[in-house]
C-alpha positions as CSV (number, residue, x, y, z in Angstrom):
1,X,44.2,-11.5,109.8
2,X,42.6,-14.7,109.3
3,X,43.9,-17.1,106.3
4,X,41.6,-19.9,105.6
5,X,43.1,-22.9,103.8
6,X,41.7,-24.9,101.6
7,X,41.9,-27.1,98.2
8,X,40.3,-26.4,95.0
9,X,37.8,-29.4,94.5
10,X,37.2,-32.3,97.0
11,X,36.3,-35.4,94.5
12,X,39.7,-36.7,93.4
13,X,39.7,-40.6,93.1
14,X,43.5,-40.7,94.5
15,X,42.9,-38.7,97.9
16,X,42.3,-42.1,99.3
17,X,44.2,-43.1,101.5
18,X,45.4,-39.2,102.3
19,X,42.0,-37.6,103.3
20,X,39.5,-40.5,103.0
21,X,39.2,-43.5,103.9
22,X,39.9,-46.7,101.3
23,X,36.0,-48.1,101.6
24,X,34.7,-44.5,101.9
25,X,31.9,-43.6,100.1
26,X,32.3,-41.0,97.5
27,X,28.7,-39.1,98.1
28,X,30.3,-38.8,101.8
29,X,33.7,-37.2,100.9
30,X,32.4,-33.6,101.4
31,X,31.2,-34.9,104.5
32,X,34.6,-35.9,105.5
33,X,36.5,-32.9,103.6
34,X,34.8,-30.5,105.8
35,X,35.6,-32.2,109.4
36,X,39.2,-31.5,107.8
37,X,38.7,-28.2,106.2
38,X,36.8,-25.2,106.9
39,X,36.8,-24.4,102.9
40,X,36.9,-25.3,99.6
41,X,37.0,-23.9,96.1
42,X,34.3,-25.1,93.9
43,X,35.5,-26.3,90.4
44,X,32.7,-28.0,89.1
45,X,30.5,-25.0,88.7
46,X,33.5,-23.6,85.9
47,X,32.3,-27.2,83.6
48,X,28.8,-27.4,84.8
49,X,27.0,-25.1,86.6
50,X,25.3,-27.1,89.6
51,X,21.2,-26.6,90.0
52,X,20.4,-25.2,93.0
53,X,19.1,-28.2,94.7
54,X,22.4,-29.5,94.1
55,X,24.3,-26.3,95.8
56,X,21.4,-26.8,98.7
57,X,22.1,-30.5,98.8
58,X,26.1,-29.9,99.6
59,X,24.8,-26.8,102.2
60,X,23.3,-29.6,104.1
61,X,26.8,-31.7,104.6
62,X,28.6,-28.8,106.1
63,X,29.3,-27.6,109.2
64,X,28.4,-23.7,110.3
65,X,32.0,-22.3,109.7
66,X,32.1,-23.6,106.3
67,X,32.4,-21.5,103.5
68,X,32.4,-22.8,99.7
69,X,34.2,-20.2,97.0
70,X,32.7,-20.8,93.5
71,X,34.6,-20.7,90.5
72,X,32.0,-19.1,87.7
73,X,30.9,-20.8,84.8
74,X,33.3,-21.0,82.0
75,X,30.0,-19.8,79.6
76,X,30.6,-16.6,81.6
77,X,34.6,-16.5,81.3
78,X,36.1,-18.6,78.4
79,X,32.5,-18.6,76.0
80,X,31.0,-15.1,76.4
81,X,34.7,-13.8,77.2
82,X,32.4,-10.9,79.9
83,X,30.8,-9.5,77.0
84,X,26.2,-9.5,78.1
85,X,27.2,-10.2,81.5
86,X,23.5,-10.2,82.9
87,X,22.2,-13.2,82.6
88,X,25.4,-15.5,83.3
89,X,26.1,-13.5,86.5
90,X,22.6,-13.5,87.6
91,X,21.9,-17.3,87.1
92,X,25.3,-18.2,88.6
93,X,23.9,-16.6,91.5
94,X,20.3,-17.4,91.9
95,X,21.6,-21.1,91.8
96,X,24.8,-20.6,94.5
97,X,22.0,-19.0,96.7
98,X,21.4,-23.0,97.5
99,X,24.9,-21.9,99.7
100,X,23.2,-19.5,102.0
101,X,25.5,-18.9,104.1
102,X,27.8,-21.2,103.1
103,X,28.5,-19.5,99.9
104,X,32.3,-18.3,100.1
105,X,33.9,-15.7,97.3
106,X,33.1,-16.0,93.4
107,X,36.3,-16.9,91.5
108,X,36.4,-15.6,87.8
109,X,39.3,-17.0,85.8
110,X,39.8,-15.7,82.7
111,X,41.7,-16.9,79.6
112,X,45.1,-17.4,79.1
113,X,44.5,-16.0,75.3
114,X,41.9,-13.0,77.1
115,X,43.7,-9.7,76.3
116,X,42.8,-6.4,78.7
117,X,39.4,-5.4,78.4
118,X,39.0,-3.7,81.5
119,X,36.0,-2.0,80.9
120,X,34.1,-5.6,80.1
121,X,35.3,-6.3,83.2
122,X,34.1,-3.3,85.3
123,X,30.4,-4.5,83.2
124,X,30.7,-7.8,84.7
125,X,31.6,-7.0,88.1
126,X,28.6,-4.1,88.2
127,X,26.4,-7.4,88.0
128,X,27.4,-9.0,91.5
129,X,25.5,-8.4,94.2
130,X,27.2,-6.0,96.7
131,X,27.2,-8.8,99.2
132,X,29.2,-11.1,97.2
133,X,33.1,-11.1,97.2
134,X,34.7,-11.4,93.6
135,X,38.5,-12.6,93.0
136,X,39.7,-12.4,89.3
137,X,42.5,-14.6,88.1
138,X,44.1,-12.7,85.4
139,X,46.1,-15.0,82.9
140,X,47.2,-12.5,79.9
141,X,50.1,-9.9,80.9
142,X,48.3,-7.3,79.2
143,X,46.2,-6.7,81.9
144,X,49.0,-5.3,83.9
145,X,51.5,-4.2,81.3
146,X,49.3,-2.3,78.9
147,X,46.6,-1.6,80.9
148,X,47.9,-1.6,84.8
149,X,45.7,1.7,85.7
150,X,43.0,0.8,84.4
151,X,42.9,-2.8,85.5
152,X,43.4,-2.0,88.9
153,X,41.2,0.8,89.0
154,X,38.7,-1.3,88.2
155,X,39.3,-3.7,90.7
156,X,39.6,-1.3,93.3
157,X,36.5,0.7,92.4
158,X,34.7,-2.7,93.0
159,X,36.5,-4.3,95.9
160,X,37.1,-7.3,93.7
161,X,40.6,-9.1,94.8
162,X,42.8,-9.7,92.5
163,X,43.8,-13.5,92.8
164,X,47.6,-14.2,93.5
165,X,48.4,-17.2,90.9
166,X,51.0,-19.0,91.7
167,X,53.5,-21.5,89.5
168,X,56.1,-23.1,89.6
169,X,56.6,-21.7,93.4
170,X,56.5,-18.2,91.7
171,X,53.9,-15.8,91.1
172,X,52.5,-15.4,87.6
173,X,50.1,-12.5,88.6
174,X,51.5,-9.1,90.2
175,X,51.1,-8.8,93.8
176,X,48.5,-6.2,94.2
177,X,46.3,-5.4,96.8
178,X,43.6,-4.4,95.5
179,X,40.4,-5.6,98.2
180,X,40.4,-5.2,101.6
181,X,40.6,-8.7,101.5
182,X,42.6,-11.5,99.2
183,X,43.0,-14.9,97.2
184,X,45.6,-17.1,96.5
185,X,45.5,-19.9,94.1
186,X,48.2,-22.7,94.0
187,X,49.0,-24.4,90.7
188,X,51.6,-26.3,91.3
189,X,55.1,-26.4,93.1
190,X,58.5,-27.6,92.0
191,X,59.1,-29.8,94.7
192,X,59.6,-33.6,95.0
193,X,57.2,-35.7,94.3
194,X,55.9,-33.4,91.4
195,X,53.4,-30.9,91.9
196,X,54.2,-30.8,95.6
197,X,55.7,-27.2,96.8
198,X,58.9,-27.1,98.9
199,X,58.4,-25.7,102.9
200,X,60.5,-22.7,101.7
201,X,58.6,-21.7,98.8
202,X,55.4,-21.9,101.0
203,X,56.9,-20.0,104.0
204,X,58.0,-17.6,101.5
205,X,54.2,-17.3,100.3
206,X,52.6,-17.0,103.6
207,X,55.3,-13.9,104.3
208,X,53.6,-11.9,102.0
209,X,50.5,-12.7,102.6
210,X,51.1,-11.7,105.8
211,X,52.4,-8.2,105.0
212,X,50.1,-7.5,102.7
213,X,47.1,-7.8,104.7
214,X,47.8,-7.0,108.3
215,X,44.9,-5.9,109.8
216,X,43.1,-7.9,112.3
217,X,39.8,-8.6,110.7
218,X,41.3,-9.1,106.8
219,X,40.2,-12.6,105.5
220,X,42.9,-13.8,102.9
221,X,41.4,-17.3,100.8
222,X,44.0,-19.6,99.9
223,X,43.4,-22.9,98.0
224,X,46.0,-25.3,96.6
225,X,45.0,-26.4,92.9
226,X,48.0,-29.1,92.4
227,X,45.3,-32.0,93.2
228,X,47.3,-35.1,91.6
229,X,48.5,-37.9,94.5
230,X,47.2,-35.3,97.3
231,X,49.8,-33.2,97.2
232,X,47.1,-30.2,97.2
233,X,46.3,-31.7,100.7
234,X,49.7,-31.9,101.6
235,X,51.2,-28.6,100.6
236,X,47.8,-26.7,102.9
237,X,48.8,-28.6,105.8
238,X,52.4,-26.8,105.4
239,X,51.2,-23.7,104.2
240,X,48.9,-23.0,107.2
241,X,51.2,-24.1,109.8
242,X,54.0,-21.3,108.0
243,X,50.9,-18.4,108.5
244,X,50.4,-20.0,112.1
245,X,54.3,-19.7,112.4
246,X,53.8,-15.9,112.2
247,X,50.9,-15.1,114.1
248,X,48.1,-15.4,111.9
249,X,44.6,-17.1,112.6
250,X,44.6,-19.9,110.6
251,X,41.4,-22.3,109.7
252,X,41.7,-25.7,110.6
253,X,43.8,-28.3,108.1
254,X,44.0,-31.9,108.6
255,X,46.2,-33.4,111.2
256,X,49.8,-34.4,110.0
């Protein structure tokens, strides 16, 4: 299994001095992310979705093992709650296609306030290209209390992974398998200096993610969303060398 590590977004003012340097450019901090990183999770596209020049233009910074997840447009998720699917799902992707083959999985996040719908869902994931691997953060429990067959019938039927959430160093999402492959997102430990995550709680992690996928070629996607003082930084470094600690191919993280 390979795990590659990562942090959701790479344009945070007060990663100076942790990932870039003090007179360092902004326009060259992807640049500079990626001789640390071998991926990243795309937020901006959830507030604005990019043009494709502007998808091309960030192709251009990175290296040939770099892969860019996307986070779909919040018009998609939050506005048109993934009811007329169509047109959303197809411009999100005729503008990520400025990736080539950059372009990493397609995060959908829904609501904390979206109730189980599971057939919306199976509509919107019938609109991704067969090519392109879909994660789905589930917020609302009645996805898996009320409608747990359906939901992961669904995601199974489509190879879409569900995305482990995580926090408060504890899952918020059940811990299904339901891809040959998986996606873990990091919210936010309870650690010292808040929202760091404690080496236990991030061993702990990389022990499941590590049982759950064991075969040889899975790819698992793990990106740390607890951005504030570079603790999101921080807490990759640690989580990568716990899934190193048991054996697992690990993408490269910054030096600490």
């Amino acid at each position: 299994m390979t795990v590659l590590v990562g942090t959701s977004g790479w344009q945070y003012r007060d990663w100076r001095g942790v990932l870039y340097q003090g007179d360092e450019p902004q326009r060259r901090w992807l640049t500079e992310y990626a001789r640390h990183f071998a991926t990243v999770e795309n937020n901006n596209a959830f507030y604005r979705l990019p043009e494709t020049d502007t998808f091309a233009a960030w192709r251009e910074q990175l290296p040939d093992d770099f892969v860019m997840a996307v986070k779909a447009s919040r018009y998609l998720t939050h506005m048109k709650r993934l009811h007329d699917p169509e047109e959303p799902v197809h411009r999100l992707m005729d503008r990520a296609d400025g990736l080539r083959d950059r372009l990493g999985p397609v995060l959908l996040q829904l609501p904390a306030n979206h109730r189980a719908d599971p057939d919306a869902l199976d509509a919107c994931l019938r609109c991704f290209p067969s090519s392109v691997r879909v994660a789905v953060e589930l917020r609302h429990a009645s996805w898996w209390e009320e409608a747990e067959h359906e939901t992961r019938g669904v995601l199974e039927r489509r190879d879409a992974a569900l995305c482990w959430a995580d926090r408060g160093s504890r899952p918020v999402t059940p811990l299904w398998r339901t891809a040959d492959w998986g996606y873990v997102r990091f919210h936010g430990g309870r650690a010292r200096p808040e929202p760091r995550y404690g080496r236990q709680a991030l061993r702990t992690w990389a022990e499941r993610v590590a049982d759950t996928w064991p075969e040889e070629k899975a790819e698992v996607f793990a990106y740390f969303n607890n951005d504030t003082g570079g603790a999101a930084v921080e807490d990759a470094v640690t989580f990568a060398r716990a899934a190193d600690a048991l054996g697992r191919t690990v993408s490269r993280t910054p030096r600490r």
